[in-house]
N, C-alpha and C positions, 0 to 999 in steps of 0.2 A: 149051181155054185156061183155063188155072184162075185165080180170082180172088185179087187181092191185098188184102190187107187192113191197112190202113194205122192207123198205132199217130199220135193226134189226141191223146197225155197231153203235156201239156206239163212240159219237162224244164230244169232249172236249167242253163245254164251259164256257167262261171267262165274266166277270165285265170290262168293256171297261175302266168307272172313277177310280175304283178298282185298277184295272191293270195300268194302268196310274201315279197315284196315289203312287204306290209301286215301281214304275221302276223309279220314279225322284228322290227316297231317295235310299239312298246308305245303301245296305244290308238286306233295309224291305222284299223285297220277302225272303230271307232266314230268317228271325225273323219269318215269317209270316208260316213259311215250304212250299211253295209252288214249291222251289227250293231247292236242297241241296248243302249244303255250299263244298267247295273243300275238298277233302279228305285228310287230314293229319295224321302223329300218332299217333296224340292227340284228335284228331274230335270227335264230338258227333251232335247226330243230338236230336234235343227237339220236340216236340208233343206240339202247341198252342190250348185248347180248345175256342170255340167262346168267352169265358167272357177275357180271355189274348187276343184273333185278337184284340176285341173292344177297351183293355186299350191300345194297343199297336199304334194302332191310334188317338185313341182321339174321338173318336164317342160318346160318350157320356159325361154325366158332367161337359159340358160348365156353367162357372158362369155369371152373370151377368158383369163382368169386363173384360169378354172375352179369361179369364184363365181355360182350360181344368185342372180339380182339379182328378187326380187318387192317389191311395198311393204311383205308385212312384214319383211323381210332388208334395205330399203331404209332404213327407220325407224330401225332400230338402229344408222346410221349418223349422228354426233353432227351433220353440216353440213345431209342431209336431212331431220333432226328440228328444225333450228333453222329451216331456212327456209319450211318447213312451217309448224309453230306461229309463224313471225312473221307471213306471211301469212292464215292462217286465222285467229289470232288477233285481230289486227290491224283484221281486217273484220268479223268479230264484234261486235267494241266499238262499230261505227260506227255512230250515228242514221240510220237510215233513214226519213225524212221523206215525210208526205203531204202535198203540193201539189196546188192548185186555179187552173188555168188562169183568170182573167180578161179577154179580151179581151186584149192584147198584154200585159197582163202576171200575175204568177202570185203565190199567197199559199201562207202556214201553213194546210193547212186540217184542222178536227175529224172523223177519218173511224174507224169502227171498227175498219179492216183497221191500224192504229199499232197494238194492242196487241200483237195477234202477230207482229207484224216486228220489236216491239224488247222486247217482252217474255216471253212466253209464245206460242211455236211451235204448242202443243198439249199437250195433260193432263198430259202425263209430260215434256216436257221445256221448258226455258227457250227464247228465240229465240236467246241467243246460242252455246248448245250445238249448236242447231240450225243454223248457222251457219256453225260450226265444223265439223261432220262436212260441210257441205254443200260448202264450199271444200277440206279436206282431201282428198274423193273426187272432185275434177276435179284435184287438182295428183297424186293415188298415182294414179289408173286411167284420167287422160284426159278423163273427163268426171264432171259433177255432177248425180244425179239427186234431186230434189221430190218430194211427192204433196200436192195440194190435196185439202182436206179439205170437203166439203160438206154440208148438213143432209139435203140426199137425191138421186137422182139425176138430176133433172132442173133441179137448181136453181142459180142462175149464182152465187150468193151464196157466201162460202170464207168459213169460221169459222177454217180453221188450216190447217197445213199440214207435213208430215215429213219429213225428209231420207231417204232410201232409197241403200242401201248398194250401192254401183256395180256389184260380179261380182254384185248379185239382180236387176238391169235388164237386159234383153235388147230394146233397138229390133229394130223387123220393122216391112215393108210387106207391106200386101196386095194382091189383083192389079190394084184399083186406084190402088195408089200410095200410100194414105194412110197413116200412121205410127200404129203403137202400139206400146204397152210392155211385155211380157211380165215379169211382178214375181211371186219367189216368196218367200213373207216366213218369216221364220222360223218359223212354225206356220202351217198349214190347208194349203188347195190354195192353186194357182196362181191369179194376177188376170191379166186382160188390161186394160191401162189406157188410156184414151184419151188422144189428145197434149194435150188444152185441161186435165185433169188431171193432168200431167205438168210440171215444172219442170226443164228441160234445160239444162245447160252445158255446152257443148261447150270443145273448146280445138283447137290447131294440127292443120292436117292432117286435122280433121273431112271425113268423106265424106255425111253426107247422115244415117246412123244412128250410126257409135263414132269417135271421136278415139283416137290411138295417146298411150298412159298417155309422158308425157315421165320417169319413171321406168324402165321396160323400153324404151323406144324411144333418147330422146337420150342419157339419164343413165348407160345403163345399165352402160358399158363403167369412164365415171369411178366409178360406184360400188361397180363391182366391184374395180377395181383399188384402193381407198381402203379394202373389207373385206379384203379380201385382204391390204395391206398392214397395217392391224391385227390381223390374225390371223396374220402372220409376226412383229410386236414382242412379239405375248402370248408366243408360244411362246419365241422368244429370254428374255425375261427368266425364262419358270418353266423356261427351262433354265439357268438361273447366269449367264445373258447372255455365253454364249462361244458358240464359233465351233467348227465341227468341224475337228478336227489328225489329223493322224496322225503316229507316230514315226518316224523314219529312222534307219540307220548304215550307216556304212561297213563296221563289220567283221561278222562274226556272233555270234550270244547263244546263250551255250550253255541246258542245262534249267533249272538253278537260275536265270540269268537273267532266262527266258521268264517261270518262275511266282512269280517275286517281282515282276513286272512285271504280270501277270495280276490278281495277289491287290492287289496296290495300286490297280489301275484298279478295280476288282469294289468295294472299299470304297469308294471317293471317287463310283461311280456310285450304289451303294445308299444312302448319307448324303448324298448329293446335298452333299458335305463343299466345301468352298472352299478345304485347304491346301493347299502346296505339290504337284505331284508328282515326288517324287526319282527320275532318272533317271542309270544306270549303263549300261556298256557303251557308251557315244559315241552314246546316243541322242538322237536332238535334236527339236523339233517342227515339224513343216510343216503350216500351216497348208491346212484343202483348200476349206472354206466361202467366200464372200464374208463381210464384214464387213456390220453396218450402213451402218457411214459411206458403203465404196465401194459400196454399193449406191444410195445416197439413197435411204433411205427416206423421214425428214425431209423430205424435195423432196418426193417423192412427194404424198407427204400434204400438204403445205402445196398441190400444185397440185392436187388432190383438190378442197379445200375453195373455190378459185377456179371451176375448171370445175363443179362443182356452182353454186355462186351464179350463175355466168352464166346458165345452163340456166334455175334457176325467176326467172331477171331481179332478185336479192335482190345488193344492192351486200354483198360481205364484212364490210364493216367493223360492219354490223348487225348479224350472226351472231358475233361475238367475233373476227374475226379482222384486227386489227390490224395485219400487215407490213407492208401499203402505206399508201401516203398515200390518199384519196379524190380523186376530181375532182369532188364535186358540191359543193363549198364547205367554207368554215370553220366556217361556224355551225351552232347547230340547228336555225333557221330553214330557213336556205337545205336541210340535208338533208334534211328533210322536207318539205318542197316537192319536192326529186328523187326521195324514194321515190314520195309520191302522184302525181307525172306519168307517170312512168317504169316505176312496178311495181305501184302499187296499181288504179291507173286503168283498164288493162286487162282486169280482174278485174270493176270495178265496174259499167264503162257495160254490158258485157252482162248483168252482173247483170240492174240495175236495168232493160235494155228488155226481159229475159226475163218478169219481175216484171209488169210495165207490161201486156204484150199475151195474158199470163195473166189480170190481175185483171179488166181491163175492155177483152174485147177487142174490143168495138162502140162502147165511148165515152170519149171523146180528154180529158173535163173533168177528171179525176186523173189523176197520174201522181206515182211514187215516185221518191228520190233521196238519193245517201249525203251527208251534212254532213260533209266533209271537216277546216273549218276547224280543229278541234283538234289536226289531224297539223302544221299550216301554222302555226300560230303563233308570235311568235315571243317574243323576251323582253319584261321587262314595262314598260322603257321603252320599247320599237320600239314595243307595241303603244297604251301610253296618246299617244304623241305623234302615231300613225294615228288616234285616237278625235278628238282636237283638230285634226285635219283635218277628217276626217268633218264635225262639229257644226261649223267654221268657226270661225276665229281671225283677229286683228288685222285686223279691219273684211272680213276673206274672205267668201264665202258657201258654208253647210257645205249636205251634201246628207244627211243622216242627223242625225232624232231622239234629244233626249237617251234616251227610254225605248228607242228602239230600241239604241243603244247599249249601257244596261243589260240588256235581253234578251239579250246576246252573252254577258254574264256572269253571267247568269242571278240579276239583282237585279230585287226589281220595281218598276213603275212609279210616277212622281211624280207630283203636280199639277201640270199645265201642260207635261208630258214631250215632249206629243205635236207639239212648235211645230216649224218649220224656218228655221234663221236664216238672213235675207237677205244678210247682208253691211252692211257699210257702217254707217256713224255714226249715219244717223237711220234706220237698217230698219226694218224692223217685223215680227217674224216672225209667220208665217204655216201654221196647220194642214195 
């Protein structure tokens, strides 16, 4: 029996269509890291996890209309880009306030963790930036992932905290159940992060580790159809905004005919020309295309930008689109009140107890919270005729301080601010 002798060189191999595939586009092998880009001063090399290879080709979330739907192809559509940035926006600007439980009831209270919540996130970025990507990447991928920043590793204390870019999060259990975060950052190795340094948001349909992106899952079909059908207007109009014809006749065209017919088309197609085209021999045009009109495309798009809105819960009428009438009222009071019950709110209270049992998650005495009021208010006589409620009028008794009043508009305090008026002729009010 003769001995075999086994060859232990390790040997490269490649994806033939893959590779193929990537060498006809210009610069996908370096998107892709397979190659590194040329070295300059300025260079940086990125780390693609498998969920960035897959968006980056388009392998998955084909729609029906034949429009590959991912958030960045989703973006570029003008209704998922408004409602996006209204939402993320939106929440950004919001005071995120630290309160201090007292006994049955709760104050303003002076806590270090205010400044990074509403000013500064961390070194390199503002809070409301951070904010913004943090909300962005739960409405594009489903869910919203954090990183608590600490002074070292065993310390409960959070100096700051960064938004982490949803396809570099990878949730995993281990064989005991417990959850962690596999995060691959744009330089070095891989981190395994534990859940109490992690900031999660989940959305609909969450299982336990990933929420399905309400862009590729519900949207996906409207947004395809809404690229697609701007990508049928583009083309119609840089074709001279007609319609494909073809000629007909009854009788037959002899050679002179044909190629005076030929050479006429041949120039009007190369000058992309607009006159007339003269037609002899009983040629007539039949139209073979659909039109826009009887297409509806218009419809199209108009209910495009409705079932979008429905989807991320964003009334149209905030997003520019005006058709319909609203049902959440006349005013701007009253709309704003329906956006923050109805679309903001949901966004928020998870926020804020994700927030909450991250910072202090053994003690109950702080707790964070968005200040709404500025979305709610209303005009500025509704609002000074609620303040002479509040304070008490015509012998009433008010429940709110003059200086607390002033604090809503951010004026400050008087001498003698702090009284509450009883009511009545001979009151006497009372600290």
């Amino acid at each position: 029996m003769s001995a075999q002798l086994l060859d232990l060189n390790a040997r490269r191999h490649e994806a033939g269509t893959l590779m193929s595939w990537l060498a006809s586009r210009d610069g996908a092998a370096q998107r892709a890291g397979l190659i590194s880009a040329p070295r300059a001063e300025n260079a940086t090399t990125t780390n693609l996890t498998a969920n960035e290879l897959s968006s980056v080709l388009g392998l998955v979330n084909l729609t029906a209309s034949g429009v590959a739907v991912t958030p960045d192809t989703a973006m570029r559509v003008a209704t998922v880009y408004a409602c996006v940035s209204l939402l993320a926006g939106t929440i950004s600007t919001l005071p995120f306030a630290v309160f201090e439980r007292d006994g049955d009831t709760r104050k303003r209270a002076q806590h270090d963790y205010w400044w990074m919540l509403n000013e500064q996130a961390h070194d390199k970025a503002t809070s409301a930036s951070a904010w913004e990507a943090l909300i962005s990447g739960k409405l594009f991928y489903g869910d919203g992932f954090a990183r608590l920043l600490r002074p070292g590793f065993a310390s409960s204390r959070v100096i700051g905290w960064e938004p982490l870019h949803p396809m570099r999060v990878q949730p995993f259990e281990d064989t005991e159940g417990t959850v962690y975060y596999r995060y691959q950052p744009s330089k070095g190795p891989q981190l395994v992060l534990d859940a109490a340094d992690v900031v999660h948001l989940p959305s609909l349909g969450f299982d336990g580790l990933n929420s399905p992106s309400p862009i590729t899952y519900a949207a996906r079909e409207a947004i395809g159809t809404s690229i697609a059908a701007e990508q049928y207007s583009a083309r119609f109009f840089s074709q001279g905004a007609t319609f494909d014809y073809a000629l007909k006749t009854e009788g037959k065209l002899n050679k002179d005919q044909l190629d005076d017919l030929k050479d006429s088309l041949r120039a009007r197609l190369q000058g992309n020309a607009r006159g007339p085209l003269i037609l002899t021999g009983g040629l007539q045009p039949a139209q073979l295309s659909v039109n826009s009109k009887d297409a509806e495309i218009l419809a199209t798009r108009l209910f495009s930008v409705e079932e979008i809105c429905r989807i991320f819960g964003v009334p149209p009428h905030m997003v520019g689109h005006t058709d319909k009438s609203t049902s959440w009222g006349t005013g701007i009071e009253q709309q704003g009140i329906g956006f923050v019950r109805y679309t903001l709110q949901r966004h928020l209270t998870p926020l804020a107890q994700e927030f909450n049992r991250k910072l202090w998650p053994v003690r109950q005495r702080y707790f964070v919270e968005h200040i709404t009021d500025a979305l709610v208010r209303g005009d500025l006589k509704s609002r000074y005729e609620s303040f002479r409620i509040a304070l008490g009028r015509a012998g009433e008794p008010g429940w709110m301080t003059p200086n607390e009043v002033r604090r809503i508009d951010n004026q400050p305090p008087i001498d003698g601010g702090d009284t509450i008026n009883l009511g009545g002729s001979d009151a006497t009010p009372t600290a």
